[in-house]
C-alpha positions in Angstrom: 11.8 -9.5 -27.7 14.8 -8.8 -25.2 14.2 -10.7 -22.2 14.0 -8.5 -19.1 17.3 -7.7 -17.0 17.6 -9.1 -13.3 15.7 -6.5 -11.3 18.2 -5.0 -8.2 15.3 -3.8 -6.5 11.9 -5.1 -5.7 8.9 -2.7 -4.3 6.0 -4.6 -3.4 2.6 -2.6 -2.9 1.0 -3.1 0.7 -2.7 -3.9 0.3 -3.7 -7.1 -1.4 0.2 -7.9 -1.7 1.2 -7.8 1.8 -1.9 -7.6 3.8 -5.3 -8.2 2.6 -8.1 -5.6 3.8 -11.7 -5.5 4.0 -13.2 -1.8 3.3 -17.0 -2.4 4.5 -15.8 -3.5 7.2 -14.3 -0.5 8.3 -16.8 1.5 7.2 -19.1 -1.0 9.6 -17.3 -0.2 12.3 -16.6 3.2 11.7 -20.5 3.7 11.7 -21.1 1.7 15.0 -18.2 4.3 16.5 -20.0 7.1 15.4 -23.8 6.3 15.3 -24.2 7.4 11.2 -24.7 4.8 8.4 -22.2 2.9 6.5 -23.9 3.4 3.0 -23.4 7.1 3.9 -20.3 6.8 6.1 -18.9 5.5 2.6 -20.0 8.1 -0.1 -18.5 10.7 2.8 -14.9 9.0 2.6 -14.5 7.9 -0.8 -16.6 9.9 -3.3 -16.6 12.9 -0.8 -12.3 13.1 -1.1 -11.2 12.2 2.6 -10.0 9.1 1.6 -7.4 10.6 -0.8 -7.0 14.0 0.8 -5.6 11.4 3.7 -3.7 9.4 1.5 -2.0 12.5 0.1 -0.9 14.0 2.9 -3.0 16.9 2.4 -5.3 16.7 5.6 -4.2 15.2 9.1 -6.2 12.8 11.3 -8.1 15.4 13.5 -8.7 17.8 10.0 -10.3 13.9 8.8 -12.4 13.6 11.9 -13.8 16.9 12.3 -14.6 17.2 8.2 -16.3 13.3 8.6 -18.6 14.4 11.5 -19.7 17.8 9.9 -20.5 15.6 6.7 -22.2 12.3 8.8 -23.2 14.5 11.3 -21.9 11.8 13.9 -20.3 12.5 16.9 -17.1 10.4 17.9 -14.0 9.7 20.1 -11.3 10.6 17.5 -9.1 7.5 18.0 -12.4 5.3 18.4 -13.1 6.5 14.9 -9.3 5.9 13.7 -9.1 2.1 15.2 -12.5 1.4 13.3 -11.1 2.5 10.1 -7.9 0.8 9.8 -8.6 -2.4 12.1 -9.6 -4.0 8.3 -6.0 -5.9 7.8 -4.9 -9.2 7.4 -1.4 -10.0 6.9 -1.1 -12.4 3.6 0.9 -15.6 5.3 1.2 -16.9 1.6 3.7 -14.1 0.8 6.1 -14.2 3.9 8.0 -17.1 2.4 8.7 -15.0 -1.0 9.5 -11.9 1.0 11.9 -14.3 2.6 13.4 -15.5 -0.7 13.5 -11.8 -1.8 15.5 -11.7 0.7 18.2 -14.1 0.3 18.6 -13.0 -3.5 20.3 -10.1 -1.8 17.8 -8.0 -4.1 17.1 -4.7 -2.4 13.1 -4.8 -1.1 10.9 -2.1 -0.8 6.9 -0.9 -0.3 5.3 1.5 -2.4 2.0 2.1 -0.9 -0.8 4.7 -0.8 -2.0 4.7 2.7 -2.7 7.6 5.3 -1.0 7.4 8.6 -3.5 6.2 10.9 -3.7 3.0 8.5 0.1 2.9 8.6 0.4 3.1 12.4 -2.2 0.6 12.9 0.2 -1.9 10.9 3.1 -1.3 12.9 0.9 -1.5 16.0 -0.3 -5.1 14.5 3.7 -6.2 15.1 3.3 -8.6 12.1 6.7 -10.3 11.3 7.9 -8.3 7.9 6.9 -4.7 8.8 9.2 -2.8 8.9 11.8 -4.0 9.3 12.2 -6.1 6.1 12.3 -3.4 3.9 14.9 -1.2 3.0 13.0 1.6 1.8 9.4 2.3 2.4 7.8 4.8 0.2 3.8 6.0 1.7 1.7 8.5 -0.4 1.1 10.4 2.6 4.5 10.9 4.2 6.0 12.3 0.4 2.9 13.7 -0.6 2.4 12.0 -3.9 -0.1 9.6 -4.6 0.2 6.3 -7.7 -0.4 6.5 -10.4 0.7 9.8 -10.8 4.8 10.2 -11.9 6.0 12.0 -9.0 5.7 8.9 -6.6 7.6 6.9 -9.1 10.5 9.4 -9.3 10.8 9.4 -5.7 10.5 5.8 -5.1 13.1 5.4 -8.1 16.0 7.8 -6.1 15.3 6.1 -3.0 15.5 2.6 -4.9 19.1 4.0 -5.7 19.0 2.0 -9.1 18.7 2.8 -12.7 14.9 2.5 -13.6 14.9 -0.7 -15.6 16.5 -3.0 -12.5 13.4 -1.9 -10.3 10.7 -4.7 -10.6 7.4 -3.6 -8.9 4.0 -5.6 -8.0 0.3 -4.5 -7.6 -3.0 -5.5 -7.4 -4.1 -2.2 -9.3 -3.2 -2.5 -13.6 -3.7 1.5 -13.7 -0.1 1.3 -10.9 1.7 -1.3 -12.7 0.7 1.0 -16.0 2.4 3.9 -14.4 5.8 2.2 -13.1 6.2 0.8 -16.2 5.8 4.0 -17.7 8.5 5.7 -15.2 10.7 2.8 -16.8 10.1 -0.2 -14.5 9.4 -3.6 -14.8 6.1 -4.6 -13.3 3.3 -6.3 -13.0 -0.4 -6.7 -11.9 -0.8 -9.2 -9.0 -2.9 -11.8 -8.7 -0.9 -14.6 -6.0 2.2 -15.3 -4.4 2.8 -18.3 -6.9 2.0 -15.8 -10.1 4.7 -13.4 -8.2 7.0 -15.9 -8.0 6.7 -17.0 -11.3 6.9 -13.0 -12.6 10.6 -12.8 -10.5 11.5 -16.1 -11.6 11.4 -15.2 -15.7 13.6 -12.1 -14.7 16.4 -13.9 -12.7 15.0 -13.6 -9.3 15.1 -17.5 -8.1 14.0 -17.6 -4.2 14.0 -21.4 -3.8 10.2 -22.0 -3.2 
């Protein structure tokens, strides 16, 4: 087997990379905002198709709030309900010294996420150390439109990487993700820690010292 060539840019998912996040929590406080329940609160977000109709692009934050009261039948201060859904985050302190060593490797460093913008405001709004401003390129779901796994993310991600597809090494917490990168022609993998990342970038050339 030919061992992998040294990636020359590195895209790092955002949630349970980055930050971790904590769902029923949001869907907690999301139903003390609003008054409904979060068993129901839930079904209306995720198996109802706000959650990726946000994450696509394809609905704004007021389109969100009006469609969640009409289904929870809640009534709610719009950016009361946005705070309670995205104050769920918890920067991972673990991966700040690989981001680091990325870093010094020169290696070009990136986020591939799918987030919606209120969830992506409330990060920059949390003024953790890394974000943004460590990354070159930052590639959301709902600013191009595109969600993983599905190719067109990957394609966009790959132009922006500005690299030929097999020197883009990615990383995330979702196999079905790391299935579709690899597909688009990437090296990646599922992750699981920072010492199993370091590892991963290690075995392709990557050394960051830690």
């Amino acid at each position: 087997m030919l061992e992998p060539v040294r990636p020359e840019f590195v895209y790092l998912d955002m949630g349970n990379v980055i930050v971790s996040f904590d769902r029923d929590r949001a869907f907690r406080q999301m139903a003390a905002v609003s008054g409904g329940d979060p068993e129901a609160i839930r079904d209306a977000v995720m198996a109802g198709g706000l959650h990726e109709a946000s994450e696509r692009g394809a609905i704004e934050w007021p389109e969100f709030h009006a469609e969640f009261s009409r289904r929870t039948g809640t009534t709610s201060d719009p950016e009361a309900l946005a705070h309670a859904a995205s104050d769920m985050f918890s920067l991972k302190i673990d991966m700040l010294p690989v981001i680091a060593g990325l870093e010094r490797t020169g290696c070009g460093l990136g986020i591939l996420s799918n987030t919606c913008g209120p969830h992506w405001e409330h990060l920059l709004a949390k003024r953790y150390s890394v974000l943004p401003g460590h990354f070159r390129e930052i590639v959301l779901s709902h600013e191009v439109r595109a969600i993983k796994p599905e190719p067109d993310i990957y394609t966009i991600a790959a132009k922006r990487a500005g690299v030929p597809p097999d020197r883009i090494f990615f990383c995330d917490d979702i196999p079905a993700h790391v299935d579709a990168a690899r597909a688009a022609g990437w090296q990646a993998e599922v992750f699981t820690s920072a010492g199993g990342l370091i590892d991963a970038l290690d075995r392709r050339g990557l050394k960051l010292g830690l």
